[in-house]
Every structure is written in C-alpha cells, then in structure tokens.
N, CA and C of each residue as an Amber inpcrd file, in Angstrom:
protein
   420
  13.3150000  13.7400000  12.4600000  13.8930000  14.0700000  11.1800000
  13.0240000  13.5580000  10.0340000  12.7390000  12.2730000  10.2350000
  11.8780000  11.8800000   8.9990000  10.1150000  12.2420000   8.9200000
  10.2880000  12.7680000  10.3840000   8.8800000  12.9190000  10.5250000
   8.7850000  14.5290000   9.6510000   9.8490000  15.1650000   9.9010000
   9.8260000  16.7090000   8.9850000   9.4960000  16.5400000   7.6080000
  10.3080000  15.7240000   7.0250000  10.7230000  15.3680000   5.8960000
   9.2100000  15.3740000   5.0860000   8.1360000  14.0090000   5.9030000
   6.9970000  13.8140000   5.6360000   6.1690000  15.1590000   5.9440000
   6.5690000  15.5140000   6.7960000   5.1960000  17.1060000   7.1600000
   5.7440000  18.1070000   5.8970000   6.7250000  18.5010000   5.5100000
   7.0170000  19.0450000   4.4830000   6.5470000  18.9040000   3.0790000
   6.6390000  17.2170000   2.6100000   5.8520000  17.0250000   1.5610000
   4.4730000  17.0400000   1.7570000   3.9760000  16.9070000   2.8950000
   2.2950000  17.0440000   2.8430000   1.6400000  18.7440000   2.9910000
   2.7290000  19.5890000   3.7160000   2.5340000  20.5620000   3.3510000
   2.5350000  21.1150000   1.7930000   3.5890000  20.8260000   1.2030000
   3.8850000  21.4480000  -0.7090000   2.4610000  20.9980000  -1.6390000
   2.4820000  19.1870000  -0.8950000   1.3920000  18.8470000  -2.0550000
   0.0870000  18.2610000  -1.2650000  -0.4090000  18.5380000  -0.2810000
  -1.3280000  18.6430000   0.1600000  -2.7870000  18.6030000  -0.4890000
  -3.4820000  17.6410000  -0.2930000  -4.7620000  17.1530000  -1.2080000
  -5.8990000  17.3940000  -0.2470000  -6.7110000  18.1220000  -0.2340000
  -8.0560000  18.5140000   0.2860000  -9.1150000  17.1100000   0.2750000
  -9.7130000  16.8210000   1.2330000 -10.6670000  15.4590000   1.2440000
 -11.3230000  15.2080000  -0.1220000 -11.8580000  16.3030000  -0.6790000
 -12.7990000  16.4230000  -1.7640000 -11.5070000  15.5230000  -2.9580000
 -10.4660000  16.2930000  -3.1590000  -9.5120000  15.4940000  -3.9170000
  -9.4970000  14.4470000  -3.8750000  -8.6000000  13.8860000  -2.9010000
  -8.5610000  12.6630000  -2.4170000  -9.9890000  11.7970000  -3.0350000
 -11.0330000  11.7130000  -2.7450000 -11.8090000  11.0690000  -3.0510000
 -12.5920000  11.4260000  -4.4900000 -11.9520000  12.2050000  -5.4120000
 -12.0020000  12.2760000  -6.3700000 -11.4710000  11.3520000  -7.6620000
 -10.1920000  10.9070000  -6.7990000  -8.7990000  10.0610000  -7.4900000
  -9.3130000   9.4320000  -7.8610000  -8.4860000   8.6750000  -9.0300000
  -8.9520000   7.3950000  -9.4450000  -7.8080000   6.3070000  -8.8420000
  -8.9740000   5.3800000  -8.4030000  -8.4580000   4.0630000  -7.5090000
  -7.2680000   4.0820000  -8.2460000  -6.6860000   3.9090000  -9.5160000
  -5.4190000   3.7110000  -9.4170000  -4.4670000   4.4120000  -9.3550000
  -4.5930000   5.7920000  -9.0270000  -3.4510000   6.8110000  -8.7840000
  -3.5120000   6.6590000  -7.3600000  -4.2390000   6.1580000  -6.6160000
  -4.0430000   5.6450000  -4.9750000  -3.2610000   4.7440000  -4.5830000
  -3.2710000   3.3250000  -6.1140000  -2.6140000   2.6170000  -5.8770000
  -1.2460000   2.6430000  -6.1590000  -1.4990000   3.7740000  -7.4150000
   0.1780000   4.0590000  -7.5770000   1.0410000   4.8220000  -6.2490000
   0.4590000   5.3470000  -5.8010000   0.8900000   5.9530000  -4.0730000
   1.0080000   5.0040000  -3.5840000   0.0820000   4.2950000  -3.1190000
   0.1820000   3.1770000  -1.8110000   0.8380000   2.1730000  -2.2270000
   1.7260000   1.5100000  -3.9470000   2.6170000   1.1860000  -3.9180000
   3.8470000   1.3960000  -3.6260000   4.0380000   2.5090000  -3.4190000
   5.2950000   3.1630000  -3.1360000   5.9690000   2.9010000  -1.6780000
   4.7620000   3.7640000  -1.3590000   4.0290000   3.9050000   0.9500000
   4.6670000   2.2830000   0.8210000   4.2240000   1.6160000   0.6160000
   3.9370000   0.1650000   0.9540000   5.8040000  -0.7140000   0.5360000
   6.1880000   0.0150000  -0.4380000   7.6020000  -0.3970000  -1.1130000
   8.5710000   0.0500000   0.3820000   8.1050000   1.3460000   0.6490000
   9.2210000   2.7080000   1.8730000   9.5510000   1.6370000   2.9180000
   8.0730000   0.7200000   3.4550000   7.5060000   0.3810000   4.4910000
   8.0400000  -0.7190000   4.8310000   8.1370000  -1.4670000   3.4120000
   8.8440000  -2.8370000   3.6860000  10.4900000  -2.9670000   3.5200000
  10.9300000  -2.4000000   2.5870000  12.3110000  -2.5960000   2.3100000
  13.2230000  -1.4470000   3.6940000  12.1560000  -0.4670000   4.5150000
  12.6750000  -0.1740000   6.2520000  12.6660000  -1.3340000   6.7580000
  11.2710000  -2.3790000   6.7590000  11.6760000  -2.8430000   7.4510000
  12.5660000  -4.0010000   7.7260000  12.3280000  -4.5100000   6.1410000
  14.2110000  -5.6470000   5.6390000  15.3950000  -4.5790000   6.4300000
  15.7620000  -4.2430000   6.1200000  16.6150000  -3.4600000   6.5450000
  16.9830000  -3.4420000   7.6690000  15.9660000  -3.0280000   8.4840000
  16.3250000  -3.0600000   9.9300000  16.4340000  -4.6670000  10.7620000
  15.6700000  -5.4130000   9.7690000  15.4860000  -7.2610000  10.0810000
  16.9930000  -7.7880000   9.4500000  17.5970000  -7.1950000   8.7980000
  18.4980000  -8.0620000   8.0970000  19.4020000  -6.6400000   8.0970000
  19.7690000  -6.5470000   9.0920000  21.1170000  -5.8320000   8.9460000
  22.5500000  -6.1190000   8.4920000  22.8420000  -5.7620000   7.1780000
  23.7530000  -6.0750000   6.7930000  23.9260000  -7.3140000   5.8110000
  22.7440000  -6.8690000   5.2850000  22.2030000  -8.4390000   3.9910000
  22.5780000  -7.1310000   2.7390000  22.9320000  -8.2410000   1.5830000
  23.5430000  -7.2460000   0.6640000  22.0550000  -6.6520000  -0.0370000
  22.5270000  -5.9380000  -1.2000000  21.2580000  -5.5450000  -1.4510000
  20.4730000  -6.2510000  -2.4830000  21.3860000  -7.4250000  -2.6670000
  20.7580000  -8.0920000  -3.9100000  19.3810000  -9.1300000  -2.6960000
  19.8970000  -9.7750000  -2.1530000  19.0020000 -10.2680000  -1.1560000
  18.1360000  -9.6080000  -0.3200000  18.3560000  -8.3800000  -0.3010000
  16.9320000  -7.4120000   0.9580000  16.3530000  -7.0030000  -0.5400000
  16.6770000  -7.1490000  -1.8880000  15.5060000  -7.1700000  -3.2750000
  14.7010000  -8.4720000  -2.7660000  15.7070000  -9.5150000  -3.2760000
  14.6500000 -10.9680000  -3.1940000  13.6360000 -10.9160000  -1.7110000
  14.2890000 -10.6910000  -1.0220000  12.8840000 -10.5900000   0.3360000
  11.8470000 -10.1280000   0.1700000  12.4270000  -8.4220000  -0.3830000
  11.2680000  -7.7580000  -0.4410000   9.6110000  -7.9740000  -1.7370000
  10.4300000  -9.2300000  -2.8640000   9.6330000  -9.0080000  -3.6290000
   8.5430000  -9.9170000  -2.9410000   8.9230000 -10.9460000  -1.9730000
   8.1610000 -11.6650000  -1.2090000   6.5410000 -11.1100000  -0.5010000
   7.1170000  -9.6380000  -0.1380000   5.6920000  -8.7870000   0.3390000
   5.4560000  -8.3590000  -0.8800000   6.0290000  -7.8080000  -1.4980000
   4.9280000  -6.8540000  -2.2410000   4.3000000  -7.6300000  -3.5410000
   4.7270000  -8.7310000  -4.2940000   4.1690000  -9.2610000  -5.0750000
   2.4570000  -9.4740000  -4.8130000   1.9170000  -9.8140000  -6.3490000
   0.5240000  -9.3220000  -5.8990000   0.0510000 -10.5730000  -4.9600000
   0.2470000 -11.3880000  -5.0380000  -0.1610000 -12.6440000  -4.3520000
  -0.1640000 -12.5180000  -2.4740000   0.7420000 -11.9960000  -2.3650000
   1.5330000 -11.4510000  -0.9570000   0.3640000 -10.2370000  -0.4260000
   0.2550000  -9.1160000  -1.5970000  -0.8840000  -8.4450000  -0.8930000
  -1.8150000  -8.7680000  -1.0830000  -2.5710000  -9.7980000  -1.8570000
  -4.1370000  -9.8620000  -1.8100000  -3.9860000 -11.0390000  -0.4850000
  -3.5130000 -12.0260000  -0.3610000  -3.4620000 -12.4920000   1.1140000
  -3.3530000 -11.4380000   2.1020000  -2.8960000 -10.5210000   1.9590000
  -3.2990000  -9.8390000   3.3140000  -4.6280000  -8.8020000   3.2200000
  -5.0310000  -8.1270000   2.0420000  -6.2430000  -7.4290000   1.8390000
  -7.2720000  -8.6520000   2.6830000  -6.9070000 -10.2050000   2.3880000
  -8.4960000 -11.1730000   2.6830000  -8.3270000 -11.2330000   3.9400000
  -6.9100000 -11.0190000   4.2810000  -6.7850000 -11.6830000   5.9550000
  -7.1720000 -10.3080000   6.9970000  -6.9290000  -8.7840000   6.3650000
  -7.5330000  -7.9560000   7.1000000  -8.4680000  -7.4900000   6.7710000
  -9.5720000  -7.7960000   5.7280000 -10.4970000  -7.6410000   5.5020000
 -11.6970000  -7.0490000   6.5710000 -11.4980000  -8.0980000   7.5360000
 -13.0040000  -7.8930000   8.2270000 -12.1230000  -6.8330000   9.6190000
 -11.2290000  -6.5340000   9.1370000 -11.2280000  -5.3500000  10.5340000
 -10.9220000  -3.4380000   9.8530000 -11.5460000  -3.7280000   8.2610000
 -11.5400000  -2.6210000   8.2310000 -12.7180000  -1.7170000   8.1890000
 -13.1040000  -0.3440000   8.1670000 -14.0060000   0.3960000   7.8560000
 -14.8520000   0.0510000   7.1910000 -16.1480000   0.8410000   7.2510000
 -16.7880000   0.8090000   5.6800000 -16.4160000   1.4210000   4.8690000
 -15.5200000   2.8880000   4.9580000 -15.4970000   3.7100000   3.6170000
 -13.6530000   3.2820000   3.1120000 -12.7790000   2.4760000   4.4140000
 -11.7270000   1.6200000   3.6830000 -12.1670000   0.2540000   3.2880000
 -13.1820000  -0.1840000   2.9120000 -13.7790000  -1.2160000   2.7850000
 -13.6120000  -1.0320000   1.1880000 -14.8370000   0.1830000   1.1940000
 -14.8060000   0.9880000  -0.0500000 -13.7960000   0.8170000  -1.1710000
 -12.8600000   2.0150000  -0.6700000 -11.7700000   2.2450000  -1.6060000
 -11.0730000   0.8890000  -1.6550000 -10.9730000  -0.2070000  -1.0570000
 -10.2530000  -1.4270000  -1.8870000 -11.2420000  -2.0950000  -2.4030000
 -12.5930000  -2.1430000  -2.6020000 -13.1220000  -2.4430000  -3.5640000
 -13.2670000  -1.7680000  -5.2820000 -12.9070000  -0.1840000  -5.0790000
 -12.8440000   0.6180000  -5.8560000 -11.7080000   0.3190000  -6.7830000
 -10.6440000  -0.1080000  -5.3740000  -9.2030000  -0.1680000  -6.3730000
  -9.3170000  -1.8520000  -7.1080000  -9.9130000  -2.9150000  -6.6440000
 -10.1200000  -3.8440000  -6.5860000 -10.9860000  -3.9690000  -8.2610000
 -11.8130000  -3.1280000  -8.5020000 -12.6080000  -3.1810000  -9.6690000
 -11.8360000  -2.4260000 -10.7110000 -11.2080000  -1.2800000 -10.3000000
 -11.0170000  -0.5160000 -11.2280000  -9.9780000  -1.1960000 -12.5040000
 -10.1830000  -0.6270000 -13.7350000  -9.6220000  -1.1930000 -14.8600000
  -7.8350000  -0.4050000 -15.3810000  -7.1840000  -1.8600000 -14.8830000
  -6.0330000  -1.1230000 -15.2420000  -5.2310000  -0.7830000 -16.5610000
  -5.7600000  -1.7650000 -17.3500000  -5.3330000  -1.9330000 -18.6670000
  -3.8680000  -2.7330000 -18.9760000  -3.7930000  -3.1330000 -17.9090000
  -2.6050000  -3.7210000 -18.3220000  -2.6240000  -5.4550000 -17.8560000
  -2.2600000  -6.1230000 -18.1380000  -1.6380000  -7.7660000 -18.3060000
  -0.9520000  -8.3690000 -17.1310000  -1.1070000  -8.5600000 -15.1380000
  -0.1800000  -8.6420000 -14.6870000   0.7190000 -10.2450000 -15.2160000
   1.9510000 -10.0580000 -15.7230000   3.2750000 -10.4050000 -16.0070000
   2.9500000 -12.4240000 -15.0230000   3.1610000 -11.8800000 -13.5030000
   3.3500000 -12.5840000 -12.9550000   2.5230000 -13.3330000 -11.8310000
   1.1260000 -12.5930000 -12.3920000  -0.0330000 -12.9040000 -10.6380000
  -1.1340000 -13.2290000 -11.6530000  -1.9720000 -13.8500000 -10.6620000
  -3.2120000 -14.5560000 -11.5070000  -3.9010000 -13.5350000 -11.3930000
  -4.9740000 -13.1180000 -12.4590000  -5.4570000 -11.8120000 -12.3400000
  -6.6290000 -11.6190000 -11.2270000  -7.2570000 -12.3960000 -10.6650000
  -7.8310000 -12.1070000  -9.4640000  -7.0470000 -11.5020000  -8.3170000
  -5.7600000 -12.1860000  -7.8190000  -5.1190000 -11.5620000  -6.9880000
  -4.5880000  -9.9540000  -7.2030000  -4.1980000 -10.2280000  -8.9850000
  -3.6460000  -8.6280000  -9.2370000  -4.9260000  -7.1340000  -9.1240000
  -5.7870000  -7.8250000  -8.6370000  -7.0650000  -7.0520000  -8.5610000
  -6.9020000  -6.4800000  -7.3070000  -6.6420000  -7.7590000  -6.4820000
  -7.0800000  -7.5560000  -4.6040000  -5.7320000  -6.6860000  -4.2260000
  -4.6060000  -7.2380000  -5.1800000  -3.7480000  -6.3190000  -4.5940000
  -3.4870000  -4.9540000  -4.9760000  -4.4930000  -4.6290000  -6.1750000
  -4.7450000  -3.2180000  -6.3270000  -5.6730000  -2.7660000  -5.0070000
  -6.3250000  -3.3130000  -4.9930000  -6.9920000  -2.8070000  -4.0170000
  -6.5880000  -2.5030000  -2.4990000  -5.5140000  -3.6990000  -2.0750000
  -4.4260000  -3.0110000  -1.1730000  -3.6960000  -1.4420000  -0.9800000
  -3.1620000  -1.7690000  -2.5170000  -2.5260000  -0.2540000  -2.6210000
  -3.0800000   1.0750000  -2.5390000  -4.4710000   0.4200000  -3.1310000
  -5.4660000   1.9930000  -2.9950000  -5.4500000   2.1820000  -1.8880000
  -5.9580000   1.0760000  -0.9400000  -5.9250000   1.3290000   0.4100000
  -4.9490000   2.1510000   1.2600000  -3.5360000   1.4370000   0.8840000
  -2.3400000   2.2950000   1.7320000  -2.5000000   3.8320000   0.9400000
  -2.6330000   3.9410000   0.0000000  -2.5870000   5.3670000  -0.5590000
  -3.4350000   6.3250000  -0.2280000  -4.8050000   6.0200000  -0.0370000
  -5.8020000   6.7190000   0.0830000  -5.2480000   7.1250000   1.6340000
  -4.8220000   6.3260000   2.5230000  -4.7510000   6.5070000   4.0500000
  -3.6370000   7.5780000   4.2730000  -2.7450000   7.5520000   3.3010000
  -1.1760000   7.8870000   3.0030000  -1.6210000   9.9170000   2.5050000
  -2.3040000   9.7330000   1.6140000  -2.8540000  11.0380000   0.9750000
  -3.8610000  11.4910000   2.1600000  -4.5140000  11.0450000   3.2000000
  -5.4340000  11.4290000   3.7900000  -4.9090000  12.0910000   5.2340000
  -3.4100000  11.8560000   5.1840000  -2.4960000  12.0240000   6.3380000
  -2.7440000  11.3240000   7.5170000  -3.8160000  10.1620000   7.2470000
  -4.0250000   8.9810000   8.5290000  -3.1490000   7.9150000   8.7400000
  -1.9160000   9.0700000   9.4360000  -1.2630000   8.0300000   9.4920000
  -0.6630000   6.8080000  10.7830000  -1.4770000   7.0740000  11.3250000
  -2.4340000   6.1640000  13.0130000  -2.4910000   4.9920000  11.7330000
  -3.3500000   4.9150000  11.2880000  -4.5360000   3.9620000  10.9410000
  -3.1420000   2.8820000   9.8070000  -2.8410000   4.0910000   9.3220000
  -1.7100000   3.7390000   8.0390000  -0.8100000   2.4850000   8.5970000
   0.1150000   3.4060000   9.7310000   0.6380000   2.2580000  10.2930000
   0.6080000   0.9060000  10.7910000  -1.2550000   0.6580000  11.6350000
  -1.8460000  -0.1630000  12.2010000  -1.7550000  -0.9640000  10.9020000
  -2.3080000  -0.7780000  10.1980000  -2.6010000  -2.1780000   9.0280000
  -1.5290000  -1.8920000   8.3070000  -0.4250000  -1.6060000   8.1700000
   0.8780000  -2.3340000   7.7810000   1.3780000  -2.9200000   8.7390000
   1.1210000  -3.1110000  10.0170000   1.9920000  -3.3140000  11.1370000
   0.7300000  -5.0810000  10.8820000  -0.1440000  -4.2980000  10.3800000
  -1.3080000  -5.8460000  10.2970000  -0.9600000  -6.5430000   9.6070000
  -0.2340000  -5.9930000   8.5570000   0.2070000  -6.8260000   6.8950000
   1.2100000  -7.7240000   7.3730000   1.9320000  -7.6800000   8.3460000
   3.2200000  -8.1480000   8.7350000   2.6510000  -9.4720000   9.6170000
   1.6450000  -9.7130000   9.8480000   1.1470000 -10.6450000  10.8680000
   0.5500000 -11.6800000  10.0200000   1.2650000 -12.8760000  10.1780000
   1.2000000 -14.1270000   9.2530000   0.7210000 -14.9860000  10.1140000
C-alpha cells in the first residue's frame, strides 16, 4: 500500500538524472528533510506505541536537530560514495541565508549536508541505498 502510494508520486513528479543533479543542494535538503522527518517520527511510532503526541514531538526533535544529523553525516562519512560524498559536501557549502536559531553553525552546515544527501537518494529513487544509511543513522 505505501509502496503504491510512493510509485505514484514518483511517477506524477518524476525528475530525470540530468535534473536531479542540476538542483540546488538546498532544494535536496529541503526533500531529504522531510524523507528524513517520514523516517523518524515511523519510526517513534512504532518504538513508542502509544506515547502521546506531545512526547513522540520531543523524541523526534532529538534526531533531527542539526547537531543529531551532523553526528551522523561524521559517523557515516567514510562508508559513503564518491558522488554521495559529493552532494553532502555541496549541501554542506551551499549558502542558505538564513541564521540557524538553535545549532552552532558548523553543525547547521553538516546537517545540510545530510539532508541533501537523503534527498538526492530520495529524488534518485535509490531507495536500497536510502534505507541503508537511515537504518545507519539509527546506529549510535
């Protein structure tokens, strides 16, 4: 069922390689924040069955804050690609224009560069690879 759901939207909006690597690192990251939001608050959910929803929030801000993903961009660092190497350096440099609120701005960098990562993989329909390094992100 959910697997339709996903083949459906990749059918409607479907991005050709050339696209995809056209993007700018941060419309990857604005995707692979999302991918990465779906990914974790499934899997609160299924870990904490029956936690209200004010508390499967507080958990979840635990992963996704930027601090949370640039520790895991350093910790899976050396088992990725060269051309996912790439794009989180891309997302990692790129200029966002904005002030992060609550992360020291080095981390709010690395964890752009996370997101590009899940996004680019997310838009590329690799989603083998997608899963593996969220399933990596989870390993503390």
């Amino acid at each position: 069922m959910i697997n339709d759901f996903f083949d459906q939207v990749n059918e409607r909006f479907e991005l050709g390689d050339s696209e995809i690597n056209q993007l700018s690192p941060l419309v990857l990251a604005y995707i692979g924040d999302s991918v990465y939001e779906v990914f974790i608050r499934s899997y609160l959910i299924k870990r904490e069955s029956g936690a209200s929803v004010h508390k499967l929030h507080k958990l979840s801000v635990e992963y996704v804050k930027a601090k949370a993903q640039s520790d895991i961009i350093h910790r899976i660092s050396e088992k990725l690609t060269p051309e996912e190497t790439d794009v989180v350096r891309r997302g990692r440099n790129a200029r966002s224009g904005t002030i992060p609120k609550n992360a020291d701005i080095i981390e709010y960098k690395y964890a752009t560069g996370f997101e590009s990562l899940i996004g680019y993989l997310y838009l590329k329909k690799d989603f083998n690879r997608l899963m593996e390094l969220l399933l990596m992100s989870m390993d503390n």
